[in-house]
N, C-alpha and C positions, 0 to 999 in steps of 0.2 A: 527492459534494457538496463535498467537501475542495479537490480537484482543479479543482472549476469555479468555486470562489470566488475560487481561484490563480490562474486563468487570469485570472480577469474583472481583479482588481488587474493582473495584469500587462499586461493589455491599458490598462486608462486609462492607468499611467503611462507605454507608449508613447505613446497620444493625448497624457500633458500632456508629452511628449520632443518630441513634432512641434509642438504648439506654441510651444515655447519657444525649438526652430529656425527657427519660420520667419521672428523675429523679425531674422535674421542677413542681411548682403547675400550675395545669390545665388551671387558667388565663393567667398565663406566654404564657406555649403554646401555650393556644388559639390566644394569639395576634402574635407571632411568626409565626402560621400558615397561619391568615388571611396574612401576608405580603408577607408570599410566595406563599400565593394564588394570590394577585396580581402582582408578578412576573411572575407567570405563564399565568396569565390572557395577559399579553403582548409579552409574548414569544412562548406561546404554539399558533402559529395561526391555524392550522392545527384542532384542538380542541375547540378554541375559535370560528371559522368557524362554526363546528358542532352544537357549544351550539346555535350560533346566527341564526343559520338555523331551529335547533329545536326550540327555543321561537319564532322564526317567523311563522312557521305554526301554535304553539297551541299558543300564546298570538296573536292575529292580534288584537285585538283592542287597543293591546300598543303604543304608536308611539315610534319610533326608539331608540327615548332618555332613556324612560323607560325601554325599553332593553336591551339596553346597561347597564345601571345600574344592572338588575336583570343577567344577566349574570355577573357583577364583584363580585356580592353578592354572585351566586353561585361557581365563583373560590376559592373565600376566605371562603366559608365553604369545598369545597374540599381540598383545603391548607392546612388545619385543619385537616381533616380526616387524613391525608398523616401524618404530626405530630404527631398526638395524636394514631397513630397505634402503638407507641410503647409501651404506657398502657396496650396494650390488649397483648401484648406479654410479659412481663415482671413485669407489674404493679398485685402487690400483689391483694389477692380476697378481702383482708376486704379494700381495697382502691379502689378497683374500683364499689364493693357496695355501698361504700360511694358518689361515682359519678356518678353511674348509676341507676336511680329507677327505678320498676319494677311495672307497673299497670295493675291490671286485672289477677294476677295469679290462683288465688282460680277459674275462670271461665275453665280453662284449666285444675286445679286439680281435680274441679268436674266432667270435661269431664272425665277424664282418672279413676278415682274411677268407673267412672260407665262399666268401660271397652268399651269407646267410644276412638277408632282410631280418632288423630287429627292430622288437616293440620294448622302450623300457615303461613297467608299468610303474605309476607313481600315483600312489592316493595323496588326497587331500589332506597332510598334514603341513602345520606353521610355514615350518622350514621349505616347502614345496621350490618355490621361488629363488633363494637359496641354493637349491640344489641341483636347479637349471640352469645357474648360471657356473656352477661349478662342471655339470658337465659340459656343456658348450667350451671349456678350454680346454678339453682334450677331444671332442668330438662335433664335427659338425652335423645338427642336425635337424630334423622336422618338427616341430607340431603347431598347437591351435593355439590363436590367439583372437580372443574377443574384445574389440574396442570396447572401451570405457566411453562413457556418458561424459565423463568430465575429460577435454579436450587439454590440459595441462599434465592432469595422472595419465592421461592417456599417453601420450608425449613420452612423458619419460619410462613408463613402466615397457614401452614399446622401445625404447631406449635400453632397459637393463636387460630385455630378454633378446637383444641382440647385438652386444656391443662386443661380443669376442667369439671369434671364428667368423665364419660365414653360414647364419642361422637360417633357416628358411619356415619362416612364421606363415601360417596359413588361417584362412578365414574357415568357419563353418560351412556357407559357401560355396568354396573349394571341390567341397565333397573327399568323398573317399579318392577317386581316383588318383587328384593330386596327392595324397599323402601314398598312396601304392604306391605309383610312380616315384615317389621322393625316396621311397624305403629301400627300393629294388636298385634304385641308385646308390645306394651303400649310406644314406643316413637314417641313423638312430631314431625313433618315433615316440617325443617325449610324452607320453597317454595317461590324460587323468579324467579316465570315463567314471567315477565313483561321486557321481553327485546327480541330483532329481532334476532330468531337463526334462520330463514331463514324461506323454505315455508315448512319443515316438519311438519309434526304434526299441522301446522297452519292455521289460515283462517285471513280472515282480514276484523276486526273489527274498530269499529271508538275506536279512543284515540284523545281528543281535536278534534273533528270531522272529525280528520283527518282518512285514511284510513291503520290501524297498522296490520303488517303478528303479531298472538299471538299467540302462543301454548294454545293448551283445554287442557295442562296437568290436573289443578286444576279440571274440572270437571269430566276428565276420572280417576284421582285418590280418589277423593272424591265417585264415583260410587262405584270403584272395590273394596274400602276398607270399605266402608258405612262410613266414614269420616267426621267430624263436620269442617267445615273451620271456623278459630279464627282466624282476623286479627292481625296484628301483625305491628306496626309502631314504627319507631325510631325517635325521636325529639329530634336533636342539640338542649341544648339551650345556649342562647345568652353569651355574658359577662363570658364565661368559668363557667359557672356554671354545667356543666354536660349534662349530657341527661336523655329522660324518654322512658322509653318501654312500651308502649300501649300494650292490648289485649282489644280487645274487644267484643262485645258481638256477639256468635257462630250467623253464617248464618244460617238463618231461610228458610224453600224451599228449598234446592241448595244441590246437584245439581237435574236438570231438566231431563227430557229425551232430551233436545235441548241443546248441546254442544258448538254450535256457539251460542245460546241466552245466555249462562253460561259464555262464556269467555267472550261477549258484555256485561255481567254486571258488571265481574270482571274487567275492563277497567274503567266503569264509577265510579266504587266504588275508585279505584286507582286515577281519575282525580281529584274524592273531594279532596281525603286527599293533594295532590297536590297542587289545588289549594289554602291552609289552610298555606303549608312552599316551595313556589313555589323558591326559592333557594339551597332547599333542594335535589331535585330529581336529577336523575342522568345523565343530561341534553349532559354529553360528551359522552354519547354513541349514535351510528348513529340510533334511535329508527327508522327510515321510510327508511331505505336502502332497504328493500325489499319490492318491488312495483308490484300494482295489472300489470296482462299481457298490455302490450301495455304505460305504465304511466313512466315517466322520473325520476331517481334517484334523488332527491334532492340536494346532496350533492356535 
């Protein structure tokens, strides 16, 4: 009981530390957060292990040093995110327009004029978050949202992923069906299946040639809903100047009748953009934990 009344204080007075941040102009925080990225970068080893595990399977041609470098880079844009969460909770709409641009919208509003069900695809990088709440103020739309353990993050992070338009968050749960039905009704389907939830639904395809368990969501839902997939990428950029939200141009083919050739694309397509803000992605989660029969956990 001791322990969870601990935790709960410590959780609000980081909610009132993000508010009192976000109050600050974006450069501030951004150098704010890189420092607590490199805090973290030293402290988190458990995490920083991960990171170093994962640039070591998908960079080998980096030597050690380079490594090491691109993992402090990517703490200190995680640092960042961690900070700058508190804009998307609290940070008014005409200010965070102002910091977040929005490109390629009209490719998405001509899908959905034409009454074309859209998937937007969004990997796993920093800025993810960010860029969902950027799109939710021009679009209303679907996706998954998994409760948090801690009932105060939980609170408000369930707060910023719905506080402008009319969002429509759905549990895992839910299942597919809700999200079809949500799509067909003319909302956006914000999809970030690019992370190891285990061997359901999954096969394993290469990522950095490595051998990754992915869910075929994208192309079993793209099938059942006749669904246009519009990428969808977020870029930190530098020197606190804000971010920009990509869409790009609708997948052309896709999906296939080959599930697994569909999610082995959607991997390669994710490694480009990767490769383009390779401090960007979201390096702290154990993406190869799940290993083909017989192969040794990495981690």
């Amino acid at each position: 009981m001791l322990s969870r009344a601990l935790s709960r204080i410590a959780s609000h007075a980081a909610v009132a530390g993000f508010w009192l941040l976000h109050w600050l102009p974006l450069p501030v925080l951004a150098f704010l957060g890189q420092a607590v990225g490199e805090v973290l970068y030293r402290l988190a080893r458990s995490r920083r292990h991960i990171v170093a595990v994962n640039l070591g399977l998908c960079f080998p041609e980096l030597d050690d040093a380079a490594r090491r470098r691109l993992a402090r880079a990517h703490f200190r844009a995680v640092g960042r995110s961690l900070l700058e969460r508190g804009l998307l909770w609290w940070g008014s709409q005409r200010r965070l327009m102002n910091l977040i641009r929005l490109d390629g919208a009209e490719r998405v509003r001509a899908l959905l004029d034409e009454g074309r069900p859209v998937i937007l695809l969004a990997p796993h990088f920093v800025g993810l978050d960010t860029g969902g709440s950027r799109v939710a103020m021009d679009f209303d739309s679907v996706s998954i949202y998994a409760q948090q353990n801690n009932p105060v993050f939980d609170r408000w992070l369930f707060h910023g992923r719905s506080r402008f338009g009319d969002q429509r968050l759905l549990s895992r749960q839910d299942g597919v069906r809700g999200t079809v039905k949500a799509m067909k009704a003319g909302r956006p389907f914000y999809y970030l299946p690019d992370m190891d939830y285990g061997r359901k639904d999954a096969v394993f395809v290469p990522f950095f040639g490595v051998p990754a368990a992915t869910i075929t969501g994208l192309s079993r839902l793209a099938r059942l809903a006749g669904a246009a997939v519009v990428p969808c990428v977020t870029r930190m950029l530098p020197g606190g100047r804000g971010y920009v939200v990509e869409f790009g141009e609708p997948w052309q083919d896709f999906p296939t009748t080959d599930a697994e050739a569909d999610t082995a694309a959607m991997n390669r397509w994710i490694e480009s953009v990767v490769r383009t803000m390779p401090e960007q992605y979201y390096w702290v989660h154990r993406r190869f934990k799940t290993r083909p029969p017989g192969e040794a956990r990495p981690y």
